[in-house]
C-alpha positions as CSV (number, residue, x, y, z in Angstrom):
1,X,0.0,0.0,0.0
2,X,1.5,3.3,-1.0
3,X,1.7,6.0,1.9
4,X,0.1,8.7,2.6
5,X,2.8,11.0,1.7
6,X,3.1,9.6,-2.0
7,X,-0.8,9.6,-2.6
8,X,-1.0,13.6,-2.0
9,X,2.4,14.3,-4.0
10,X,0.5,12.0,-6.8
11,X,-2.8,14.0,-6.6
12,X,-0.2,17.1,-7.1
13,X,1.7,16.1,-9.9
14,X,-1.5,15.6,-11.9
15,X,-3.2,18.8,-11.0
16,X,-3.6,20.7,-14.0
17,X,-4.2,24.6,-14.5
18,X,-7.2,26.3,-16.9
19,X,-6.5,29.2,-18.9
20,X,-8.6,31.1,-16.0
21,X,-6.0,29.9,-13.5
22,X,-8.1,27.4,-11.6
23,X,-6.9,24.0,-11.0
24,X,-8.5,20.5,-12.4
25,X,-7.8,17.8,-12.4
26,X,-9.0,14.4,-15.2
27,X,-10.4,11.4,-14.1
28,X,-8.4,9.1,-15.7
29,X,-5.9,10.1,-13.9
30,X,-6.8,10.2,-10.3
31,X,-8.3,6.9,-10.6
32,X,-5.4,4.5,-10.0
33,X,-4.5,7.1,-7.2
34,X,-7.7,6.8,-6.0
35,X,-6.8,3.0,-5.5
36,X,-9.5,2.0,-8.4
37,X,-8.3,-0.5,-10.9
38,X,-11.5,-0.3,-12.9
39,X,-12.8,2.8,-14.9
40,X,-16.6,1.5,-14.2
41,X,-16.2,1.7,-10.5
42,X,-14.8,4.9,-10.4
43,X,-17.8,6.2,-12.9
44,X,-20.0,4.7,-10.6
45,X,-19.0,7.0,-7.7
46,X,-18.8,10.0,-9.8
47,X,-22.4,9.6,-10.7
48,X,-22.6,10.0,-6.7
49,X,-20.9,12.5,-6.5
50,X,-22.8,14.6,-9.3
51,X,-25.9,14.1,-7.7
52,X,-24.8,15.1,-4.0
53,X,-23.5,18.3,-6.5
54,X,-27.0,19.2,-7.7
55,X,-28.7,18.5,-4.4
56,X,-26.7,21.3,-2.3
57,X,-27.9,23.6,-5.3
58,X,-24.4,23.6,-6.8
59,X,-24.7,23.5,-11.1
60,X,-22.4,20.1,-11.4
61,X,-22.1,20.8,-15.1
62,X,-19.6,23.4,-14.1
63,X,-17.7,20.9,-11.8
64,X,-18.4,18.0,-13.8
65,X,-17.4,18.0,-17.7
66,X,-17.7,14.8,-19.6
67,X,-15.1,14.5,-22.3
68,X,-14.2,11.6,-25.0
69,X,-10.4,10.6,-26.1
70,X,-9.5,8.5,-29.3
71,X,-6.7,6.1,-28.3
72,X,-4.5,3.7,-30.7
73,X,-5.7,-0.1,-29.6
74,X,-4.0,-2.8,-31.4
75,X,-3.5,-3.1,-35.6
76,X,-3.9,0.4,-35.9
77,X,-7.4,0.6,-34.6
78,X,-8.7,3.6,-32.9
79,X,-11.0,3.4,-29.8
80,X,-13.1,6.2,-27.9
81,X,-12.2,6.4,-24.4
82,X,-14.7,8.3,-21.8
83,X,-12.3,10.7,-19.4
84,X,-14.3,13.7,-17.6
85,X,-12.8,17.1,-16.0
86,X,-13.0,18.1,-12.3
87,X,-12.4,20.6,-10.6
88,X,-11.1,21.1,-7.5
89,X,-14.5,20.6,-5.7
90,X,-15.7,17.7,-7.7
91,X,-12.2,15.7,-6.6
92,X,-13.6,16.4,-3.4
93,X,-17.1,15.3,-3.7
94,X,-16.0,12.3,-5.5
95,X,-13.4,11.2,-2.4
96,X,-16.7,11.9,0.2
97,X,-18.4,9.3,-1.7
98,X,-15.9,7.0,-2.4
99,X,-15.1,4.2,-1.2
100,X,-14.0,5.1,2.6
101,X,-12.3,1.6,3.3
102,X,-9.6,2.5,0.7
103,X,-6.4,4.1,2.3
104,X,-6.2,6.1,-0.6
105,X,-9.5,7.7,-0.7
106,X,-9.0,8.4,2.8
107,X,-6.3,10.5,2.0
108,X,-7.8,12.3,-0.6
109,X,-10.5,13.2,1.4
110,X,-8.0,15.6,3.4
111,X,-6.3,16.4,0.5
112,X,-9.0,18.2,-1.2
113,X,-10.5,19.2,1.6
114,X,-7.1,20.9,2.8
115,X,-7.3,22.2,-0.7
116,X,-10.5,23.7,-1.1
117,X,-10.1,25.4,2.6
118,X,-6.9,26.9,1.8
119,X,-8.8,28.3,-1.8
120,X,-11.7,29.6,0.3
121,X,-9.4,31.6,2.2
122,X,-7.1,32.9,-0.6
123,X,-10.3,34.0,-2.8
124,X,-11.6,35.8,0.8
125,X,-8.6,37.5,1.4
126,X,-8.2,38.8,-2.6
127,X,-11.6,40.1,-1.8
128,X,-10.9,42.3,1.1
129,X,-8.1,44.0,-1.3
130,X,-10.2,44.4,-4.1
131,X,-12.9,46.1,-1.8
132,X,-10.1,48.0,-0.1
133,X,-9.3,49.1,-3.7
134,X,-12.5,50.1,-4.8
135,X,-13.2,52.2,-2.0
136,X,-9.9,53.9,-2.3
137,X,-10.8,54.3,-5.8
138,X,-14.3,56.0,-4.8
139,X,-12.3,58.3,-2.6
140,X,-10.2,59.6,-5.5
141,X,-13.3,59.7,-7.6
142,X,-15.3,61.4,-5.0
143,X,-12.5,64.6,-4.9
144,X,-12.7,64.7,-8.2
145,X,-16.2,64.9,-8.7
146,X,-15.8,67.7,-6.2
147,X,-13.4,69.8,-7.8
148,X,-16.4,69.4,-10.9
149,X,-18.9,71.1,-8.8
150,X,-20.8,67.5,-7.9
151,X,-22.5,68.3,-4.6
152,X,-25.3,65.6,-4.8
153,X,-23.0,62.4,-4.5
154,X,-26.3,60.3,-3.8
155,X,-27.7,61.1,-7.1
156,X,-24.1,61.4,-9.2
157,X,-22.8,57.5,-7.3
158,X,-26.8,56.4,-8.3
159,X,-25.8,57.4,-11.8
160,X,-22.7,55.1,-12.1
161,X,-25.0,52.1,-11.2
162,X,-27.9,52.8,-13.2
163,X,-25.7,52.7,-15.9
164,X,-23.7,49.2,-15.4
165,X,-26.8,47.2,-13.6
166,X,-29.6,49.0,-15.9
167,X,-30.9,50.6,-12.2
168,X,-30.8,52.3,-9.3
169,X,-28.7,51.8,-5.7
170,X,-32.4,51.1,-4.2
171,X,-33.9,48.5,-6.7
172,X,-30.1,46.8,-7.2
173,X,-30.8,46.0,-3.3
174,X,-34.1,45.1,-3.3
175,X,-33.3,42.9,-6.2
176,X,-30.3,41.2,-4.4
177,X,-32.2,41.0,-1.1
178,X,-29.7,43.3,1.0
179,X,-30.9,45.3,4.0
180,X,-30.9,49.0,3.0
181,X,-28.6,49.9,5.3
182,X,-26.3,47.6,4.3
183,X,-23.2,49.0,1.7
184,X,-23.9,46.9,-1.8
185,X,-20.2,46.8,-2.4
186,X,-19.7,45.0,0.7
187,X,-21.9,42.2,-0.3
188,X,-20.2,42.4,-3.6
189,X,-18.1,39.2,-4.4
190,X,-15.1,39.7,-7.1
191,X,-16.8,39.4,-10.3
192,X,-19.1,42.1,-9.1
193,X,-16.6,44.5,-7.7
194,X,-15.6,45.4,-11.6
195,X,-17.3,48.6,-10.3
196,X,-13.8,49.3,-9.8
197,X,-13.0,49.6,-13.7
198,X,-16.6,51.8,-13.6
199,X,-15.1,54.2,-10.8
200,X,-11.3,54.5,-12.1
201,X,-12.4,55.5,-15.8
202,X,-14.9,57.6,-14.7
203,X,-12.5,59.6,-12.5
204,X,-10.0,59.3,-15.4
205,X,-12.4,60.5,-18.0
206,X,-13.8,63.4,-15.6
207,X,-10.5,64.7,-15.3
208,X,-9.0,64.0,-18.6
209,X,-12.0,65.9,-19.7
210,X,-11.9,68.6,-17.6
211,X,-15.6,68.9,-16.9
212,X,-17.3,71.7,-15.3
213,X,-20.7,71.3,-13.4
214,X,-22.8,68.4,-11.5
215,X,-25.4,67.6,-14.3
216,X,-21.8,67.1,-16.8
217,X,-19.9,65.3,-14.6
218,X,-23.3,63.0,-13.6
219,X,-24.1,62.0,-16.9
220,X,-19.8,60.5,-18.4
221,X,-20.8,58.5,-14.6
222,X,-23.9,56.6,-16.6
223,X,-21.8,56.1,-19.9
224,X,-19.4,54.8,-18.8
225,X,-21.2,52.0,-16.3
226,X,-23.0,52.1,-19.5
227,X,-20.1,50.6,-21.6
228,X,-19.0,48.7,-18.8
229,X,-21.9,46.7,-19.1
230,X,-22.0,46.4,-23.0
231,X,-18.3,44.9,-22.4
232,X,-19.6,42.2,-19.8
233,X,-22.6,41.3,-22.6
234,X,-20.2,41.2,-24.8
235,X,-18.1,39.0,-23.4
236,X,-20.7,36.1,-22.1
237,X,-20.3,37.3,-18.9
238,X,-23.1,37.3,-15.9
239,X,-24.8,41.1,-15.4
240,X,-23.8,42.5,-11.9
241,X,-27.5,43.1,-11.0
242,X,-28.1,39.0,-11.2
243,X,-24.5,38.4,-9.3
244,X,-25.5,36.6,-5.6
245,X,-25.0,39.1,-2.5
246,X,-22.2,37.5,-0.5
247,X,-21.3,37.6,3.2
248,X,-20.6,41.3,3.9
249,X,-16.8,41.8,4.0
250,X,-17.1,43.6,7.9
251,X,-17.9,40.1,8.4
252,X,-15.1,38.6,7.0
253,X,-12.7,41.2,7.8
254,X,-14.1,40.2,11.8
255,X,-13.6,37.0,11.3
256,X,-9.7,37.1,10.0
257,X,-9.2,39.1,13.5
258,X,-10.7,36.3,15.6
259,X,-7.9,34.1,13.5
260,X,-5.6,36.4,14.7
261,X,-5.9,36.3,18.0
262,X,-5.8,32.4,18.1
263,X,-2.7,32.2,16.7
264,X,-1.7,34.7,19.1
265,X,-2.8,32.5,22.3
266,X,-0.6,29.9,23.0
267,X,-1.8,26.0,23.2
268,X,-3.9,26.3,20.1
269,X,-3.7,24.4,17.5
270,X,-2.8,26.1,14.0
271,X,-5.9,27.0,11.8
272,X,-5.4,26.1,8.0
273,X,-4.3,28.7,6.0
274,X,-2.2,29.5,2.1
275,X,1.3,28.9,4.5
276,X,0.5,25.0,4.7
């Protein structure tokens, strides 16, 4: 039996990267390591897994991607060969509902789950900076604004969004289910904080520009959100007003400081985090 040590540096060497930069991994592959000397079997529990996929509201055909290879076989003859890609979370849901006697599946359990923790807290801690950024960014668009003659921020930021989500700060909320109170960009995961792009061109423009008075500078807000959200059509993308709210950063940014402190109280033991 091969130890645990050589079954997670095997499940690393065959981790491959998408153009997007996030890891997969094929099935062909992992299935030996997985201790499964028949492609059936292993089929079987992907089907398992898929399902548990669909029925926490997850779309498996994201994590799940069924693919076909045409390999050689003997006198020249070609033969189709079923493979499928997997992403990080479908490894994991695939070693949950494997077979738990196997050492090797064992393993893998805490290999992906190590994994996906470690990813969890990498994309949480790139959105803190991005929000960081984009309220930085507001600060410089704000003075600018300013120096414009803009005295009616409510109605010149309310401009910006009615032109990338095709409404206003009040019905973007309501839409999104997010207490009014409550600042939309903090409930704003990554793909939705391109308002960044929104608020540094439209700082760039209004000073490039040089425009004069509140009712100029308000409307280059709504173009531009404007051709923000033409780009994001164009591209496939997913419009920011049908984006999920996530967990508002205070809460995150809270919950890195009760991290903190643990590590700094001696007799714990380490949390998980991108160190190892």
């Amino acid at each position: 039996m091969e130890s645990l040590a050589t079954v997670m540096a095997a499940l690393d060497n065959k981790k491959r990267e998408a153009p997007n930069g996030e890891d997969y991994w094929m099935a062909r592959d992992i299935q030996t390591i997985l201790g499964y000397d028949r492609w059936e079997n292993l089929q079987a529990v992907i089907l398992k897994a898929r399902t548990a996929c669909s029925g926490s509201g997850v779309n498996p055909d994201y994590h799940f991607l069924d693919t076909t290879k045409v390999i050689r076989a003997g006198k020249g003859a070609k033969l189709e060969r079923g493979d499928c890609y997997l992403t990080r979370y479908a490894c994991y849901l695939i070693a949950m509902n494997g077979d738990s006697t196997k050492a090797e599946v064992a393993t893998a359990q805490t290999y992906f789950a190590v994994q996906t923790r470690r990813q969890e807290i990498s994309d949480r801690e790139k959105r803190i900076a991005l929000r960081d950024r984009v309220r930085k960014g507001y600060k410089i668009l704000h003075g600018t604004a300013r120096g414009a003659g803009v005295t009616r921020f409510g109605l010149f930021n309310d401009a910006g969004y009615r032109g990338l989500y095709g409404m206003g700060l009040a019905e973007i909320k309501q839409r999104k289910n997010i207490p009014a109170k409550e600042d939309l960009l903090d409930c704003a995961g990554r793909a939705e904080l391109a308002n960044e792009f929104r608020v540094t061109q439209t700082q760039q423009k209004l000073e490039r520009e040089r425009i004069q008075g509140e009712s100029a500078a308000i409307h280059p807000h709504r173009i531009v959100g404007g051709e923000v959200r033409e780009a994001i059509k164009r591209i496939g993308g997913t419009m920011p007003e049908n984006l999920p709210k996530e967990e508002p950063i205070k809460k995150l940014i809270a919950d890195q400081k009760k991290q903190a402190k643990k590590l700094q109280s001696p007799g714990l033991d380490l949390p998980l985090s991108n160190e190892g």
